[in-house]
C-alpha positions as CSV (number, residue, x, y, z in Angstrom):
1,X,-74.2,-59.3,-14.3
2,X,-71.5,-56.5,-14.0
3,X,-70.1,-58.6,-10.6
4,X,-69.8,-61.5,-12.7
5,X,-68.4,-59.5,-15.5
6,X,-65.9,-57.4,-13.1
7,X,-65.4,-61.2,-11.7
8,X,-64.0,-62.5,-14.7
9,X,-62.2,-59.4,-16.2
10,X,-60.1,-59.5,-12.8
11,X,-59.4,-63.3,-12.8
12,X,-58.0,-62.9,-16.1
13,X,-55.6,-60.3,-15.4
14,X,-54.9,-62.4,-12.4
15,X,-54.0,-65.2,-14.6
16,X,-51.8,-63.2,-16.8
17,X,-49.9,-62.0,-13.7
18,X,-49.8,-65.3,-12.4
19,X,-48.7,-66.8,-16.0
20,X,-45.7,-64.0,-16.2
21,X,-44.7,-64.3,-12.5
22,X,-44.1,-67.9,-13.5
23,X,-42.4,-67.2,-16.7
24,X,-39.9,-64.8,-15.0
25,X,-39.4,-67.3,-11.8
26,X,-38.6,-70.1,-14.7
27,X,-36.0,-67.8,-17.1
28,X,-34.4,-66.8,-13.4
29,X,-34.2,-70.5,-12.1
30,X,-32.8,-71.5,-15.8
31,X,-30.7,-68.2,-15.2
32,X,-29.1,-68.9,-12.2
33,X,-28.2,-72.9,-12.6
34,X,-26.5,-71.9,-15.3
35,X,-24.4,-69.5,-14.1
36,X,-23.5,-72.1,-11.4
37,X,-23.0,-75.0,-13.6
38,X,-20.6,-72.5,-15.4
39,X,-18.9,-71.6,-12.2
40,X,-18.1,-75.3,-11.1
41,X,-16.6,-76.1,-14.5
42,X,-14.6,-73.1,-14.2
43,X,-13.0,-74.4,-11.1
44,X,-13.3,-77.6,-12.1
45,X,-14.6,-78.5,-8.5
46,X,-18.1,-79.6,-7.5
47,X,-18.6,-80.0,-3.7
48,X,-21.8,-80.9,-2.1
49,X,-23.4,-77.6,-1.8
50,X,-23.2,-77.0,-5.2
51,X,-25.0,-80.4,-5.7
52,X,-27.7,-79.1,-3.5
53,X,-27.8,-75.5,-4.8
54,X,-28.8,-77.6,-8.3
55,X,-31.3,-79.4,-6.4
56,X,-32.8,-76.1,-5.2
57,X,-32.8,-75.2,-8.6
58,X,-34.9,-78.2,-10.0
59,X,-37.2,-78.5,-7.6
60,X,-38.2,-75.0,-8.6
61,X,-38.7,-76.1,-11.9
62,X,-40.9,-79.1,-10.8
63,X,-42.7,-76.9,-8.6
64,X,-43.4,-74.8,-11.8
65,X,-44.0,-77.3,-14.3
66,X,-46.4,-79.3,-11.9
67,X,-48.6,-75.6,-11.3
68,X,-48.7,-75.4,-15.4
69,X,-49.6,-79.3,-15.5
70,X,-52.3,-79.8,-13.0
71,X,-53.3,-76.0,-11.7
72,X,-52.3,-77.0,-8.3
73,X,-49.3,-76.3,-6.5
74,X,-48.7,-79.0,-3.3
75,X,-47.5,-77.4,-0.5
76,X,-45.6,-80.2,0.1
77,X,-42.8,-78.8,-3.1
78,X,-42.1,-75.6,-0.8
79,X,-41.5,-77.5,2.0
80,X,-38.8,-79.4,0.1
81,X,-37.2,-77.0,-0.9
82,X,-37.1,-75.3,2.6
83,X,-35.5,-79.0,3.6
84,X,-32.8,-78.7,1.0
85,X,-32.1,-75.5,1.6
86,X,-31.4,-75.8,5.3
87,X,-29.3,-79.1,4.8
88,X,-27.5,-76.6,2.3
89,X,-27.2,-74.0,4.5
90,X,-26.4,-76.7,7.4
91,X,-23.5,-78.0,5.2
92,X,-22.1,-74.2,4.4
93,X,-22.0,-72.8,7.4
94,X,-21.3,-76.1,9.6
95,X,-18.0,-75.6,10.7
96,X,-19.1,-71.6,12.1
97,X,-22.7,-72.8,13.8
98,X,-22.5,-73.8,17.8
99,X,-24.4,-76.8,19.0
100,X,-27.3,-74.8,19.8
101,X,-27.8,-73.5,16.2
102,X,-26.7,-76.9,14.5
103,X,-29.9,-78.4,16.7
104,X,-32.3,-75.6,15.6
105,X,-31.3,-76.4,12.1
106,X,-31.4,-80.3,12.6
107,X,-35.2,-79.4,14.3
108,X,-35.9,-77.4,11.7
109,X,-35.2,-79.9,9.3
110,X,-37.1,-82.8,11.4
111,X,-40.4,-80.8,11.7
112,X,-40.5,-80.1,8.1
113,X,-39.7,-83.6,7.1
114,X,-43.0,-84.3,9.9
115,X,-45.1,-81.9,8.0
116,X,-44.6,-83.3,4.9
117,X,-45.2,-86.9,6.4
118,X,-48.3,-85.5,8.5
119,X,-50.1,-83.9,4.7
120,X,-49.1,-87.4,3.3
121,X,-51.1,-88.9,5.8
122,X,-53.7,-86.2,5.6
123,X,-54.2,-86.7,2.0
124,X,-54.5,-90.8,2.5
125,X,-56.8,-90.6,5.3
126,X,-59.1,-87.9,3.7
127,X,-58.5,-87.6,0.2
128,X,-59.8,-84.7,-2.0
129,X,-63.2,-85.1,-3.6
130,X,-63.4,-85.1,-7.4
131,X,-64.0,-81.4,-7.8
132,X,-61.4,-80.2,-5.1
């Protein structure tokens, strides 16, 4: 009885820990975009990174609002966001990378894109039971 007690007392302060970790990560995000959105009609510019960086930015906030809708976060959201932020980082830094580290990037980016397809096929091919 005090396990299950102990059990319980810990999963809820868990919960709370995991509710405000999500809270800050959401004000940040919100945070952040804006101050970028603010920066690109300052300069009255947007260039393709800054396209991306806002795509960064709302796939966190998917990734956030899909944990509060279903309890479950996919790890299939990180691993977009790792591919955006490589083709990002790909795009920034293009003209200064050599040809070996422009084909670790692009191999990065292809084995991440085969993870995601490899889950997908995982997930049709033995989907979760009912209480999974």
């Amino acid at each position: 009885m005090k396990q299950n007690l102990a059990s319980k007392i810990a999963l809820s302060i868990l919960g709370v820990i995991e509710h405000v970790g999500l809270a800050i990560i959401t004000v940040a995000t919100v945070i952040a975009g804006s101050n970028d959105v603010a920066t690109m009609f300052a300069a009255r510019t947007v260039a393709l990174t800054d396209l991306l960086l806002l795509f960064l930015y709302l796939e966190v906030l998917a990734m956030v609002g899909l944990y509060y809708r279903s309890g479950k976060l996919p790890v299939r959201f990180p691993i977009y966001i790792a591919i955006v932020a490589l083709a990002r980082y790909l795009v920034l830094e293009m003209k200064s990378l050599n040809e070996l580290q422009l084909i670790g990037i692009a191999g990065a980016i292809l084995m991440l894109a085969l993870s995601v397809l490899v889950i997908r096929l995982g997930h049709v091919r033995y989907p979760y039971g009912d209480g999974e």
